[in-house]
C-alpha positions in Angstrom: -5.4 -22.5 79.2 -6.7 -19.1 80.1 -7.5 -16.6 76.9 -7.7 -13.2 77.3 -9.1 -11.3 74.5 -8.9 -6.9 75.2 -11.6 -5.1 73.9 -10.3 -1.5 72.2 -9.1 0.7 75.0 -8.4 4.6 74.5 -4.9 4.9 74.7 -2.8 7.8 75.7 -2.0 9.8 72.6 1.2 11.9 73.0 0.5 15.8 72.3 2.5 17.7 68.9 1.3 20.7 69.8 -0.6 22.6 72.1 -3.9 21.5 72.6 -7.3 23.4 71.8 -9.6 23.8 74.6 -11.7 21.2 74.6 -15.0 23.6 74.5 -13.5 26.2 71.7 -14.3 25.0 67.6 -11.0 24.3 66.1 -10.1 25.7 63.1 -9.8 23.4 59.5 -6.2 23.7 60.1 -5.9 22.5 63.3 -3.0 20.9 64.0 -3.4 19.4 67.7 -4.7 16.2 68.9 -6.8 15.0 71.8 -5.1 13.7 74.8 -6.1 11.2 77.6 -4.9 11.0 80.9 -5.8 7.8 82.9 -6.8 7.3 86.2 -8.3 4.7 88.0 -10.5 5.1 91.7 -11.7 2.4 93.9 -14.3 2.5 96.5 -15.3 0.5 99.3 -18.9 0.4 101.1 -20.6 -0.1 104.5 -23.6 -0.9 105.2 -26.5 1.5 106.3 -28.9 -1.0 106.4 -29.9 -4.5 106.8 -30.9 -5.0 103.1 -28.7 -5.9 100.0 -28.6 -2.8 98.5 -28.3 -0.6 101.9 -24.9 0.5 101.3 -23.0 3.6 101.2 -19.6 4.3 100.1 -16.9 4.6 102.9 -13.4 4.4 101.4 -12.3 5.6 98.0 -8.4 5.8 96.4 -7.7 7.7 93.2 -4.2 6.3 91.4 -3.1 8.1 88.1 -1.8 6.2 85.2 2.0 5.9 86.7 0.4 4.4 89.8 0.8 7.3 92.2 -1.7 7.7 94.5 -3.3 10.9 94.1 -5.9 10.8 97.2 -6.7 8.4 99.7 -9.8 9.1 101.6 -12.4 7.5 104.2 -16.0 8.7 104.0 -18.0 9.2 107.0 -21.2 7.2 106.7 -23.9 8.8 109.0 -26.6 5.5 110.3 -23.3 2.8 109.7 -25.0 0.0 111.2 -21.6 -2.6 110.2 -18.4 -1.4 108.3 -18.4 -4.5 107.0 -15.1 -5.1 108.3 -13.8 -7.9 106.5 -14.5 -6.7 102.8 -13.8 -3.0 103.2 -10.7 -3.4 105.5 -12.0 -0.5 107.3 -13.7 0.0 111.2 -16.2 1.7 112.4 -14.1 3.5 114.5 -11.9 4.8 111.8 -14.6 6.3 109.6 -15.8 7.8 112.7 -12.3 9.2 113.4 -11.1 9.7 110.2 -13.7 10.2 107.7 -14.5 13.3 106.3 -18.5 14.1 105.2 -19.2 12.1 101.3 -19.5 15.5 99.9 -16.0 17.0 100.5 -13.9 13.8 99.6 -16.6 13.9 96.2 -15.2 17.0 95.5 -11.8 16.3 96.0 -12.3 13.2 93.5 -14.2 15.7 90.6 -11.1 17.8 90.8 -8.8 15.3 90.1 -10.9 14.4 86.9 -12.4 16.5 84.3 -12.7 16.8 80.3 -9.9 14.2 79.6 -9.8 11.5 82.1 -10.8 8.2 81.1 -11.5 6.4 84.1 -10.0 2.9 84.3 -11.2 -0.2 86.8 -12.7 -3.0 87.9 -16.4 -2.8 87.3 -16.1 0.8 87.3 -19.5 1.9 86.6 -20.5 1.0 90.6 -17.2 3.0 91.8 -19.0 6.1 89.9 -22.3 5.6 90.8 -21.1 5.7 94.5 -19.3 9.0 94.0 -21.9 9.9 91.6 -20.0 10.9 88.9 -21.4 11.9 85.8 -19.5 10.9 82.4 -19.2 14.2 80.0 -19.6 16.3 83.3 -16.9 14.9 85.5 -14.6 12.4 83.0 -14.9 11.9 79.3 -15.3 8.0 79.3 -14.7 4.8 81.2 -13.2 1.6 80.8 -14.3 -1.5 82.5 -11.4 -3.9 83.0 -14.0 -6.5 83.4 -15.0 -6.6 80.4 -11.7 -6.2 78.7 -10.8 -9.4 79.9 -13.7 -11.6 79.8 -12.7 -14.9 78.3 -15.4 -16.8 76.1 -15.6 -20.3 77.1 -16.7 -22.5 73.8 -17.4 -25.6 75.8 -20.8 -23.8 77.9 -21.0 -20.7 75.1 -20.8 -18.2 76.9 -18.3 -15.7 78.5 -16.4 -16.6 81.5 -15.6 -13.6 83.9 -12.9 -12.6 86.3 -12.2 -11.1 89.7 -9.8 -8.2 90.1 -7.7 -10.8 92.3 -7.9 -13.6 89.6 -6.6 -11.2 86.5 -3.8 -10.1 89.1 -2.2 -13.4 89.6 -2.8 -14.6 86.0 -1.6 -11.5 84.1 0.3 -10.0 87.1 1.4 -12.8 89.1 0.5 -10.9 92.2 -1.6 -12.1 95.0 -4.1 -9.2 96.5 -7.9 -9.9 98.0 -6.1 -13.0 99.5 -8.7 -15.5 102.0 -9.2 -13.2 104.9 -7.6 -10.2 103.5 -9.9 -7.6 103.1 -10.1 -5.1 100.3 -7.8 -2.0 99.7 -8.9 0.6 97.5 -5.9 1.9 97.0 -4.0 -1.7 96.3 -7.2 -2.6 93.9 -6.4 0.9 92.4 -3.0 0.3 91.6 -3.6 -3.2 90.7 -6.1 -2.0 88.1 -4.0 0.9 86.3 -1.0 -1.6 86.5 -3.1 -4.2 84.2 -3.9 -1.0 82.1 -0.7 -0.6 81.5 0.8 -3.9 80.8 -2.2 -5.9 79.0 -4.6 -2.6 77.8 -2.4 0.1 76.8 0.0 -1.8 74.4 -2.5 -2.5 72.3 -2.0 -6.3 71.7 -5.5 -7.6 70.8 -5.1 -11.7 71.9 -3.1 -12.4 74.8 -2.3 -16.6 75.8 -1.2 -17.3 79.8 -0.6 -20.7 80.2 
């Protein structure tokens, strides 16, 4: 028996009025609320080196809470020495033909974010470091579906952690990432904004798959 225990997440609070800036000082009678709007990105890497950590990021998808796909970009990487092909589902030949220089697709990322995203994926601290996105600059806060549904495992004591492709076909029933199937940013994208939605944002705080 899998159990999957979700941490807290923010959840998308529905507005009753308009909204203060987020920058001005509300006044005691303040009547608004904070809103969130979710969005989850993706990136893939290639490699500019021969080392482990001689990567760059190539590929990158940005999918708002509803699962629309909001951009959808390849990233030129300038020294590629391998695309890594078979994880990144992408060629040398199309980054060369259809990327666009790392800090024009950065920028169209930042202006799809801003004061009141919360940025929502699979290990998602790496997918900002590779656009280097800054939180309280670019997005208010993340959440790492990783974490959210780590399972602790009494028999070794300690927590047991998932795969993106694992917490698709146990939660989702949907097979992505399959043997031989490279990655798809925009597929892990949706993937991860569609468990937001049906395991995170209802708020249940135990959940039991058989």
């Amino acid at each position: 028996e899998l159990v999957v225990t979700p941490a807290a997440a923010p959840a998308t609070i529905a507005t009753v009025t308009a909204p203060c800036a987020s920058n001005a000082k509300k006044p005691k009678n303040c009547r608004c609320v904070e809103t969130s709007r979710h969005v989850s990105i993706d990136v893939e890497a290639a490699a500019t080196g021969y080392g482990h950590n001689d990567r760059a990021p190539c590929w990158v998808a940005v999918v708002n809470e509803q699962g629309v796909e909001l951009l959808n970009r390849k990233i030129l990487v300038p020294g590629c020495v391998s695309a890594l092909t078979a994880i990144s589902g992408v060629t040398v030949q199309q980054l060369e033909e259809e990327g666009l220089p790392f800090d024009h697709v950065r920028d169209e990322v930042i202006s799809l974010l801003g004061p009141d995203v919360v940025l929502v994926g699979q290990s998602i601290q790496n997918d900002i470091d590779w656009m280097q996105l800054e939180e309280g600059q670019h997005f208010k806060a993340s959440l790492d579906l990783m974490q959210v549904f780590k399972s602790f495992n009494k028999k070794h004591d300690g927590w047991t952690i998932f795969g993106l492709a694992a917490e698709a076909y146990a939660l989702l029933g949907k097979t992505i990432q399959a043997p031989g199937q490279p990655h798809d940013p925009a597929v892990d994208a949706s993937i991860s904004m569609e468990l937001y939605r049906e395991w995170v944002e209802p708020g249940d705080t135990r959940q039991k798959v058989a």
